[in-house]
N, CA, C and O atoms as CSV, one atom per row, in Angstrom:
chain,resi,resn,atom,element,x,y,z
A,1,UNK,N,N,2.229,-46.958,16.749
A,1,UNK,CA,C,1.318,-46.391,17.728
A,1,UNK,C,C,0.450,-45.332,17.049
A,1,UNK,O,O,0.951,-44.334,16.531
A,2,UNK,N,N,-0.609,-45.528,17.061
A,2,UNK,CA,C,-1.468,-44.374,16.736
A,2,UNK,C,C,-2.525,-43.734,17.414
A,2,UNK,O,O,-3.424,-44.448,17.858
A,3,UNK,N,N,-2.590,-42.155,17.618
A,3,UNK,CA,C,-2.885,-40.839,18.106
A,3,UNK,C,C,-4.174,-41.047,17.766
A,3,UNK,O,O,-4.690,-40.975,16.651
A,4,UNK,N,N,-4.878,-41.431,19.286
A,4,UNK,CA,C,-6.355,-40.807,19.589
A,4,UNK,C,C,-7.008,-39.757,19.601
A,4,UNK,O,O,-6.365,-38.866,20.156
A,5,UNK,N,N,-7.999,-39.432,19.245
A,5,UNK,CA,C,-8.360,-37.947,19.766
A,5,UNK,C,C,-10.167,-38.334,19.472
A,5,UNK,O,O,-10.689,-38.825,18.471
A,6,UNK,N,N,-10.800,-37.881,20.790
A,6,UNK,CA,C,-11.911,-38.182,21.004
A,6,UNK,C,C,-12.756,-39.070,19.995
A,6,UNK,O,O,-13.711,-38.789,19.271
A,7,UNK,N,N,-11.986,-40.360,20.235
A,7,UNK,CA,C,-12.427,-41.606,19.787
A,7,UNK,C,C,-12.158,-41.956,18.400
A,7,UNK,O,O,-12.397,-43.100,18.012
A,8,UNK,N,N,-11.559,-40.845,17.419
A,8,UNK,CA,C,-11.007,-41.256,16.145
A,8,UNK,C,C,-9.479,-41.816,16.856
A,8,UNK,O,O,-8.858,-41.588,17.895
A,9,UNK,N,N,-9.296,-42.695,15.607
A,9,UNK,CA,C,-7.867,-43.056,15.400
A,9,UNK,C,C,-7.502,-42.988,14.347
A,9,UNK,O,O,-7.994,-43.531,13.358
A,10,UNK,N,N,-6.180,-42.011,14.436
A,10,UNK,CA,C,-5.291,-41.441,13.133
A,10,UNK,C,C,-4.431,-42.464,13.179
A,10,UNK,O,O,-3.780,-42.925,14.117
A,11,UNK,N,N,-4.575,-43.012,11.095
A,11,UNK,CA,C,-3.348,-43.652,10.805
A,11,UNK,C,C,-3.445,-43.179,9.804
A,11,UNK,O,O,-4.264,-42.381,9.347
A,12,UNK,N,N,-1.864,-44.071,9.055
A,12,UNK,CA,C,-1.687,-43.807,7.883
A,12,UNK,C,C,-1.264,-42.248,7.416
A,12,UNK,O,O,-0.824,-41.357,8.143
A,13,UNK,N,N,-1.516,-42.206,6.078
A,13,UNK,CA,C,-1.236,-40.635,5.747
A,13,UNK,C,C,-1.751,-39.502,7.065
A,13,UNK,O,O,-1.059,-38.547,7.419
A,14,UNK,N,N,-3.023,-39.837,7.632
A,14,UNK,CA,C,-3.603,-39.037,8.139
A,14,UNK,C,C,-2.085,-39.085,9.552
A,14,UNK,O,O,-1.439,-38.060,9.765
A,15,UNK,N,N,-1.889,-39.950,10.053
A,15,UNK,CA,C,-0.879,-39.221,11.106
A,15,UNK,C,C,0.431,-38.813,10.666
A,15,UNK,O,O,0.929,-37.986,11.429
A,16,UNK,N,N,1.192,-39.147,9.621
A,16,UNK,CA,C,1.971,-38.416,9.347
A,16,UNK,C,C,1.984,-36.821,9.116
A,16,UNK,O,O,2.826,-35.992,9.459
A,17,UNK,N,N,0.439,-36.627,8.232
A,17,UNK,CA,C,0.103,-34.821,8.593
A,17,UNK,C,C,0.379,-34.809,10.423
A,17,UNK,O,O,1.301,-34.311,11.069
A,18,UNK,N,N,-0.859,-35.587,10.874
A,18,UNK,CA,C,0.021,-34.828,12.482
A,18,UNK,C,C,1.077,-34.807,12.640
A,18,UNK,O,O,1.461,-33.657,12.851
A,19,UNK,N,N,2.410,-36.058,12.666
A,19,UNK,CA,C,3.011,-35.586,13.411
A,19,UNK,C,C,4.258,-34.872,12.868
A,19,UNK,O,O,5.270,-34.778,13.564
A,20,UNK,N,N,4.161,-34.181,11.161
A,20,UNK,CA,C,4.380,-33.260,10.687
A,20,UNK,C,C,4.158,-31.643,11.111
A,20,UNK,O,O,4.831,-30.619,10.992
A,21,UNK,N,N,3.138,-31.906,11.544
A,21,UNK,CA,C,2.227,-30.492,12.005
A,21,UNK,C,C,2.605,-30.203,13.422
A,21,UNK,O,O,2.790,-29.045,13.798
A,22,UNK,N,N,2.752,-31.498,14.416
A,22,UNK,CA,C,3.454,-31.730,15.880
A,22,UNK,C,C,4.870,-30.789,15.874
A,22,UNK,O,O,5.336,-29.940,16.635
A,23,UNK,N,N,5.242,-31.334,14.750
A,23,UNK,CA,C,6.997,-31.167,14.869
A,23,UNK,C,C,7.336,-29.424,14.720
A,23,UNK,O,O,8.178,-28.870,15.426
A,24,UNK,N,N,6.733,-28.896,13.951
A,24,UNK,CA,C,6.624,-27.355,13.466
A,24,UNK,C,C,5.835,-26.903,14.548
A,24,UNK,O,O,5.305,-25.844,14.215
A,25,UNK,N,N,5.429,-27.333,16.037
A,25,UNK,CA,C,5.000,-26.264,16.814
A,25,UNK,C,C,3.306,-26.238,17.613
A,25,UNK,O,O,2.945,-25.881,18.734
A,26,UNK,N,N,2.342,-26.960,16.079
A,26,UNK,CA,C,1.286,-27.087,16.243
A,26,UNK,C,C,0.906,-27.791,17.673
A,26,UNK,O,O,1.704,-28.531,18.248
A,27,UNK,N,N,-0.637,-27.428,18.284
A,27,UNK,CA,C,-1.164,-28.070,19.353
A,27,UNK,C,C,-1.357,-29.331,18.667
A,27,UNK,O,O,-1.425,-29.506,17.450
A,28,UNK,N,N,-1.458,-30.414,19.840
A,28,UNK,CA,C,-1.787,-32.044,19.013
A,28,UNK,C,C,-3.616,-31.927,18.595
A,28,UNK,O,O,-4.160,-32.438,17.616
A,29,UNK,N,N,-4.229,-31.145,19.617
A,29,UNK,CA,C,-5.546,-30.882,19.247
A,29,UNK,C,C,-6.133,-30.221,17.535
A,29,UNK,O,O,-6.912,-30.547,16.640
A,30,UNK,N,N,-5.339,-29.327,17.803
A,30,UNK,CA,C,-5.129,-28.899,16.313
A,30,UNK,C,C,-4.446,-29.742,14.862
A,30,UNK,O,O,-4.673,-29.948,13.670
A,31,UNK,N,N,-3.512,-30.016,15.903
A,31,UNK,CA,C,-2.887,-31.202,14.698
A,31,UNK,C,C,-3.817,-32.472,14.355
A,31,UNK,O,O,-3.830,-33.143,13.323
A,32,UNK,N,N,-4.434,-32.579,15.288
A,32,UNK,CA,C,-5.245,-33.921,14.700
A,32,UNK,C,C,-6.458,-33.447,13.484
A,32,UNK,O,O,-6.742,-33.929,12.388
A,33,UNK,N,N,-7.013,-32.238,14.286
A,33,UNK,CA,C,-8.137,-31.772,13.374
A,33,UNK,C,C,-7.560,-31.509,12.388
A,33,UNK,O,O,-7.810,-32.309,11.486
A,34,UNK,N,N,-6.824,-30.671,12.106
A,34,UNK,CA,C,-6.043,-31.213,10.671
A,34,UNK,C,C,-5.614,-31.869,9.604
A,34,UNK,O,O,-5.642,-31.541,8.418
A,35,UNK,N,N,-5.008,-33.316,10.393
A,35,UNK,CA,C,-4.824,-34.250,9.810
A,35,UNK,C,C,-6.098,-35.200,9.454
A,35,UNK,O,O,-6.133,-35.893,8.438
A,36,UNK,N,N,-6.980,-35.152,10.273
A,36,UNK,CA,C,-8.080,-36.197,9.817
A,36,UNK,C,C,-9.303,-35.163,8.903
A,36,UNK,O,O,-10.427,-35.659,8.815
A,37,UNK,N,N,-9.169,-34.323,8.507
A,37,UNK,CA,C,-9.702,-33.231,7.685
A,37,UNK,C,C,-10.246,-33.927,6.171
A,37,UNK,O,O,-9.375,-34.257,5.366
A,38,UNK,N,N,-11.351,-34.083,5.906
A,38,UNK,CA,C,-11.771,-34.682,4.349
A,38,UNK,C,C,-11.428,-33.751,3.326
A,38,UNK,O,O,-11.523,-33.988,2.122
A,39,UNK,N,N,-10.855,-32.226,4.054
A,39,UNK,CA,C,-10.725,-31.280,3.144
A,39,UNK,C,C,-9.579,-31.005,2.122
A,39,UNK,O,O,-8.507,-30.820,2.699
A,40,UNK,N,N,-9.497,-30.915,0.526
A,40,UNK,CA,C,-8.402,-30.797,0.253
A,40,UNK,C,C,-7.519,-29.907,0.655
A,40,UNK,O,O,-7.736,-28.957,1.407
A,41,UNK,N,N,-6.121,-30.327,-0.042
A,41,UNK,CA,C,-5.343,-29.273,0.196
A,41,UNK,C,C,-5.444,-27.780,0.054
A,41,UNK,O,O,-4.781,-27.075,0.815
A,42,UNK,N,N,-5.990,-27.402,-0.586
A,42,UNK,CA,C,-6.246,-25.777,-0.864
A,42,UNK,C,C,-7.125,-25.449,0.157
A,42,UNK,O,O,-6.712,-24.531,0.866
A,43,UNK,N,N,-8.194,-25.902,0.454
A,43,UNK,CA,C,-9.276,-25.823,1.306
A,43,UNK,C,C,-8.533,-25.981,2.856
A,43,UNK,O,O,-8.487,-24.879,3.403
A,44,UNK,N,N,-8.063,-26.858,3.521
A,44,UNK,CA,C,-7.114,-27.024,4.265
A,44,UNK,C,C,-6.261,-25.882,4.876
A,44,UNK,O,O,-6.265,-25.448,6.028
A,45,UNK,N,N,-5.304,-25.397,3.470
A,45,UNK,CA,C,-4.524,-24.087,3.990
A,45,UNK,C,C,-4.955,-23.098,4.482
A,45,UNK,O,O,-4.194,-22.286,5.007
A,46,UNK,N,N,-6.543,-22.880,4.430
A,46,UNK,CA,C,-6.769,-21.687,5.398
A,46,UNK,C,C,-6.921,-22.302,7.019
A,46,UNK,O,O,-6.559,-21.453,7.834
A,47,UNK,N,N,-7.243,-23.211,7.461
A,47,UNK,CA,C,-7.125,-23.454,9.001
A,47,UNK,C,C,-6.120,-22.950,10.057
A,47,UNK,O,O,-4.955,-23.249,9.797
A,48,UNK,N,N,-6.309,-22.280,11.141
A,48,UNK,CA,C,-4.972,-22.212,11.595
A,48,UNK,C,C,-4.368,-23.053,11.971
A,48,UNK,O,O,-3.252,-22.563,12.144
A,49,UNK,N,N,-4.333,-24.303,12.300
A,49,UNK,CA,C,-2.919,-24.796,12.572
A,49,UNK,C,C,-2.074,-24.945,11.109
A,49,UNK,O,O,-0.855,-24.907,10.940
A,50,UNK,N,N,-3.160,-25.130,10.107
A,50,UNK,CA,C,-1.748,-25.244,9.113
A,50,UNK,C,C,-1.316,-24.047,8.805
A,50,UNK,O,O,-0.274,-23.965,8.154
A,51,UNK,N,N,-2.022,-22.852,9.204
A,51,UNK,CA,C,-1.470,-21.361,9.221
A,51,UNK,C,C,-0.369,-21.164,10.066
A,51,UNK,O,O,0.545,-20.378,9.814
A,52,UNK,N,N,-0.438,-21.795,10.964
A,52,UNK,CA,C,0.783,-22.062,12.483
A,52,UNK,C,C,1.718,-22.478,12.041
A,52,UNK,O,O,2.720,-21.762,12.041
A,53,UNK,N,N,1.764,-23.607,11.569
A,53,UNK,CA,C,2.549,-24.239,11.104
A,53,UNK,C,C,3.323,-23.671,9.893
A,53,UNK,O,O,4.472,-23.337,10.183
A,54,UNK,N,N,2.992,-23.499,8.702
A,54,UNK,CA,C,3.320,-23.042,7.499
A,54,UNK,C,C,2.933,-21.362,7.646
A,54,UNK,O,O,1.977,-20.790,7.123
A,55,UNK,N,N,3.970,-20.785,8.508
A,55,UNK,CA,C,3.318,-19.102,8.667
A,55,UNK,C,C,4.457,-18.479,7.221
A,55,UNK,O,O,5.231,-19.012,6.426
A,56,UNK,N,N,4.118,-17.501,7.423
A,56,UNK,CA,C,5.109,-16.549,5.901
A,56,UNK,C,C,6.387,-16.729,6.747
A,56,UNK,O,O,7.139,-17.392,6.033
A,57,UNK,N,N,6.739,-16.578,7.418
A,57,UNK,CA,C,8.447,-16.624,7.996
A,57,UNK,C,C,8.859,-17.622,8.003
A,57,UNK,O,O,10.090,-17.623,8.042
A,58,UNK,N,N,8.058,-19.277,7.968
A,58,UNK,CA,C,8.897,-20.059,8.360
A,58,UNK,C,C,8.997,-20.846,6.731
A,58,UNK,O,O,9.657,-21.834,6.408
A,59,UNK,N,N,8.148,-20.055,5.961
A,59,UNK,CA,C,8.036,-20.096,4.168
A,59,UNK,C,C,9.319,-19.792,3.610
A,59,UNK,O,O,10.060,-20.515,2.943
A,60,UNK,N,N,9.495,-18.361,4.067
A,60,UNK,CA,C,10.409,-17.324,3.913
A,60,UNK,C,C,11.992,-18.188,4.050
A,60,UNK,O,O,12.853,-18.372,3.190
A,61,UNK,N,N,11.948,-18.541,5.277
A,61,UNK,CA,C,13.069,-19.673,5.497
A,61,UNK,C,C,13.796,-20.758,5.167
A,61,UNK,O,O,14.975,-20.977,5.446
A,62,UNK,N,N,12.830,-21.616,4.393
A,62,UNK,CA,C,12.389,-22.489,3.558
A,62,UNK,C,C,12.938,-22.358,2.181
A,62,UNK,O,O,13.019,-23.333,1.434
A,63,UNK,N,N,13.389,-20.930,1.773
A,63,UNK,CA,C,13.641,-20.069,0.640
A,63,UNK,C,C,12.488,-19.443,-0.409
A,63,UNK,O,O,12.897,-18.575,-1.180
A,64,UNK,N,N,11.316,-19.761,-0.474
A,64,UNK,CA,C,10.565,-19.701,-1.155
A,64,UNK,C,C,10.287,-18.016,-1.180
A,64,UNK,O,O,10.612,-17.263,-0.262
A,65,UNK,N,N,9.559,-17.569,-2.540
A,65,UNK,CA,C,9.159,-16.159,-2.798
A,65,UNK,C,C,8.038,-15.764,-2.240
A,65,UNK,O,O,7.135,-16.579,-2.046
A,66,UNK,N,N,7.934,-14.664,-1.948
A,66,UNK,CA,C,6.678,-14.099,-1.366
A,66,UNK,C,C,6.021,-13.168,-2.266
A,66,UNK,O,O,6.087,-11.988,-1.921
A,67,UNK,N,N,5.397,-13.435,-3.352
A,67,UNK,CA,C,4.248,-12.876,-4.394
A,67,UNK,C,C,4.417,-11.318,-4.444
A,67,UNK,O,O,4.964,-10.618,-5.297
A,68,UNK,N,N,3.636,-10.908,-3.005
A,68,UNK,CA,C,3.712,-9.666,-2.405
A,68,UNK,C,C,5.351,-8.584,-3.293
A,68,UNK,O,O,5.314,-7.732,-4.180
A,69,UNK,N,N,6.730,-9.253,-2.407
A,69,UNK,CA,C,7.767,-8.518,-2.602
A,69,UNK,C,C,7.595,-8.464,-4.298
A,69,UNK,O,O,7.332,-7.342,-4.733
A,70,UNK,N,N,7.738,-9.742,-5.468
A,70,UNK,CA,C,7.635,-9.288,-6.687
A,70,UNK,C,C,6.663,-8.422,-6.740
A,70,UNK,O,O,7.119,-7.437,-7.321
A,71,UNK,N,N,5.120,-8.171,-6.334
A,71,UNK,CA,C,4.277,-7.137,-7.392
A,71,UNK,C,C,4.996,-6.103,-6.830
A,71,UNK,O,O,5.750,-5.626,-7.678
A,72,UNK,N,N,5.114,-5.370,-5.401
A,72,UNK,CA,C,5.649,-4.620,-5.085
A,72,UNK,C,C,7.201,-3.788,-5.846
A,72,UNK,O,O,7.353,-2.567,-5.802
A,73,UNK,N,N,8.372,-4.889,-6.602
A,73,UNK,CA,C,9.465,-4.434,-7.490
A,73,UNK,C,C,8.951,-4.379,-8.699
A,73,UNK,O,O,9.764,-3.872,-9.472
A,74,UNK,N,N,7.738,-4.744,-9.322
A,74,UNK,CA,C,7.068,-4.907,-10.617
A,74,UNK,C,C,6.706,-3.664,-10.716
A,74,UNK,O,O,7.124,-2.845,-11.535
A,75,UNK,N,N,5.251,-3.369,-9.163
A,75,UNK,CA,C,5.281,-1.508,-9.438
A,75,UNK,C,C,6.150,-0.443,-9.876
A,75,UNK,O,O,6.122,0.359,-10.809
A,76,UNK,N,N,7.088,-0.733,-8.721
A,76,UNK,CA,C,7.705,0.669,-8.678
A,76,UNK,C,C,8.954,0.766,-10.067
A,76,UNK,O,O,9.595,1.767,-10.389
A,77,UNK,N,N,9.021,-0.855,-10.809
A,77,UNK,CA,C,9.740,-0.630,-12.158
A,77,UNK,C,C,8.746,0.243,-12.915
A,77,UNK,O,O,9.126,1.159,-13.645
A,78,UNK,N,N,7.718,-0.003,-12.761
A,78,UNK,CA,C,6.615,0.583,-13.981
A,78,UNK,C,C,6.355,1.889,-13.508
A,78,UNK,O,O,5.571,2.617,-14.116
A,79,UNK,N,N,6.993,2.293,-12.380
A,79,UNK,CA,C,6.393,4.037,-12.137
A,79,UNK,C,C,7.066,4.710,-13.054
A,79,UNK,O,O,7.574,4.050,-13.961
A,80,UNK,N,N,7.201,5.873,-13.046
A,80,UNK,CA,C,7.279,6.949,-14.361
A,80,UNK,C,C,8.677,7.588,-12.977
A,80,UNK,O,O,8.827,7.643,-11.756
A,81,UNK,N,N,9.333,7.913,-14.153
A,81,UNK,CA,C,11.138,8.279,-13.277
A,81,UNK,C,C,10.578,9.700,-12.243
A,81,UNK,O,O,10.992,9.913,-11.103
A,82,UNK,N,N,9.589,10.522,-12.960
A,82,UNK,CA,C,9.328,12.339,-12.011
A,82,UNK,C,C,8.462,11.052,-11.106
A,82,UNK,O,O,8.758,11.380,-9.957
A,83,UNK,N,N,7.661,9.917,-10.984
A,83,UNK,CA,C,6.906,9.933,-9.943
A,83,UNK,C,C,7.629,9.077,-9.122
A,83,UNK,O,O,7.208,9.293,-7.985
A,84,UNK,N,N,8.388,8.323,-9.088
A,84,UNK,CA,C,9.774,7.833,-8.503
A,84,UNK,C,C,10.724,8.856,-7.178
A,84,UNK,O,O,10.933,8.705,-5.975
A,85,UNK,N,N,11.062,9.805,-8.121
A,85,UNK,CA,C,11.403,11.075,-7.731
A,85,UNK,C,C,11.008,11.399,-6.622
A,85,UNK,O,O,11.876,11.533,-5.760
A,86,UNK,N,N,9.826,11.596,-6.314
A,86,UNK,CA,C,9.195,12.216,-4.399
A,86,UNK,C,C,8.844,10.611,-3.778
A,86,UNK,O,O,8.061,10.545,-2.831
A,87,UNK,N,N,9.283,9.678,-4.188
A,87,UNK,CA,C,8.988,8.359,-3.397
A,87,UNK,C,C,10.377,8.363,-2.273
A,87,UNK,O,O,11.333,8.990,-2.730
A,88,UNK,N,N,10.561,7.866,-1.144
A,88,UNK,CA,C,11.688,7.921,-0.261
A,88,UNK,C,C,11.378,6.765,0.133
A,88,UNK,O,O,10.230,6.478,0.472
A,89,UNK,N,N,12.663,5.684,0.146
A,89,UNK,CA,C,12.875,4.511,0.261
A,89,UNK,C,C,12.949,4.240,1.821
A,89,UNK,O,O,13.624,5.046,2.461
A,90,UNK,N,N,12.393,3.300,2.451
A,90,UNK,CA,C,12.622,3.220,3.941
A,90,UNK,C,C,13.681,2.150,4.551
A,90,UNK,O,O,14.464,1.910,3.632
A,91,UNK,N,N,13.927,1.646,5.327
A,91,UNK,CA,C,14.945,0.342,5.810
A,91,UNK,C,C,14.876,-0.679,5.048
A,91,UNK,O,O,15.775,-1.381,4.583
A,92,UNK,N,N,13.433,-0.744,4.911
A,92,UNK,CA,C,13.206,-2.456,4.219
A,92,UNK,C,C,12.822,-1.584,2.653
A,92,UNK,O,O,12.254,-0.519,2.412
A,93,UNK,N,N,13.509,-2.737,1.728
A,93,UNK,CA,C,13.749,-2.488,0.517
A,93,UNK,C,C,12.073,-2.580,-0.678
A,93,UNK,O,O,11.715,-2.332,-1.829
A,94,UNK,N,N,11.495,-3.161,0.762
A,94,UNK,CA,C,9.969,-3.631,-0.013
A,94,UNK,C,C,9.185,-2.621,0.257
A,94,UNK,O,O,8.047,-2.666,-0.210
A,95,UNK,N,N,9.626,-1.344,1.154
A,95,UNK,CA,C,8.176,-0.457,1.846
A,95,UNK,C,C,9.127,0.731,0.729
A,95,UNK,O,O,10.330,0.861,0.502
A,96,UNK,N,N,7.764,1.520,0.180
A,96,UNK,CA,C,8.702,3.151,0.030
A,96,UNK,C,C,7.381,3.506,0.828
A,96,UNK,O,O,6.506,2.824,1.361
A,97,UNK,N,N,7.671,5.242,0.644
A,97,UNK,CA,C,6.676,5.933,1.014
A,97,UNK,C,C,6.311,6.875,0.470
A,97,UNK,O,O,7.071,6.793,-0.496
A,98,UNK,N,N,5.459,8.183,0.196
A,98,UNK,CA,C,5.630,9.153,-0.705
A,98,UNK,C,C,5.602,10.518,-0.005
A,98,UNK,O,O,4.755,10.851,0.825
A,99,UNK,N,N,6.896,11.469,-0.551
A,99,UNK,CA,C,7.236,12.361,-0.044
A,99,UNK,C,C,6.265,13.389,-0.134
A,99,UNK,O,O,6.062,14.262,0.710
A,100,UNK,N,N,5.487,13.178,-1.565
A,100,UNK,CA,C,4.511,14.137,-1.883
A,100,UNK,C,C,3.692,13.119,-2.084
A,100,UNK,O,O,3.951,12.056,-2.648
A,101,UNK,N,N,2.229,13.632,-1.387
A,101,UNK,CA,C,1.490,12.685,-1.219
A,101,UNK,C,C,0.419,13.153,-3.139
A,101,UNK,O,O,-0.365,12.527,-3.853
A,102,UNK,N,N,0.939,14.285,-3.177
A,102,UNK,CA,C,-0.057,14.478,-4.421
A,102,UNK,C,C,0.986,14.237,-5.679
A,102,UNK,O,O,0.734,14.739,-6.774
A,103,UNK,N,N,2.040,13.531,-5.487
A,103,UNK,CA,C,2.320,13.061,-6.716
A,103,UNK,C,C,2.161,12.146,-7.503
A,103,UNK,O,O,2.512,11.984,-8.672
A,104,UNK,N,N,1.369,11.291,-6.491
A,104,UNK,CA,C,0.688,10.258,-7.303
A,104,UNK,C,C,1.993,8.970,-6.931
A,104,UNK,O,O,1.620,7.819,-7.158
A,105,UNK,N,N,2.690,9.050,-6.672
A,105,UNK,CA,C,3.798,7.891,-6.468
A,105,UNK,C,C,3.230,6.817,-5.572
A,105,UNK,O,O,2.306,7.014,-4.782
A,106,UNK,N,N,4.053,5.291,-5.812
A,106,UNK,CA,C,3.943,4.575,-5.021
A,106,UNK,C,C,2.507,4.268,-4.880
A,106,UNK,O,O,1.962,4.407,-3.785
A,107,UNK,N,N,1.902,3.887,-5.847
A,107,UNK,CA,C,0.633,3.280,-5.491
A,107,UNK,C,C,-0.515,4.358,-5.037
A,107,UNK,O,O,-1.708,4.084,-4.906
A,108,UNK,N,N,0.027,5.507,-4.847
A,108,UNK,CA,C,-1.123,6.365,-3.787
A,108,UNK,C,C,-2.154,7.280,-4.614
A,108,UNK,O,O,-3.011,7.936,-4.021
């Protein structure tokens, strides 16, 4: 069976993106525009439904790394131990903050 949407008909690869994109949440409206898309993949990933679909949490879940957390442990290895020093660590292991804002710590 294959998924109409104002007079296209998705087959093939193109409906498996939908009903990939269906299954994770996406509108079928969205999912179709999606799937019948001439656009590559890179080009593609900015749309929102595949933003919907593929959000950072459900990445995160998935197991995959988030770029962000490494530069973030990359910095604060490379800070200098006195500018370390007035940084104060918060709940989450990825945020600090700086105690002294003129010490230069933490990015600031």
């Amino acid at each position: 069976m294959a998924l109409t949407f104002t007079g296209r008909c998705v087959s093939g690869e193109s409906h498996d993106k939908v009903r990939s994109l269906m299954r994770l949440g996406v509108r079928v409206q969205s999912a179709v525009a999606c799937g019948i898309t001439s656009k590559g993949p890179w080009r593609s990933s900015k749309t929102p439904g595949i933003n919907q679909a593929l959000s950072n949490a459900y990445l995160k879940r998935q197991g995959l790394y988030e770029l962000r957390d490494g530069w973030v442990k990359l910095t604060i290895l490379s800070e200098t131990p006195s500018a370390l020093a007035s940084c104060v660590a918060l709940p989450s292991a990825s945020m600090l903050t700086c105690a002294d804002p003129q010490a230069g710590c933490c990015g600031g």
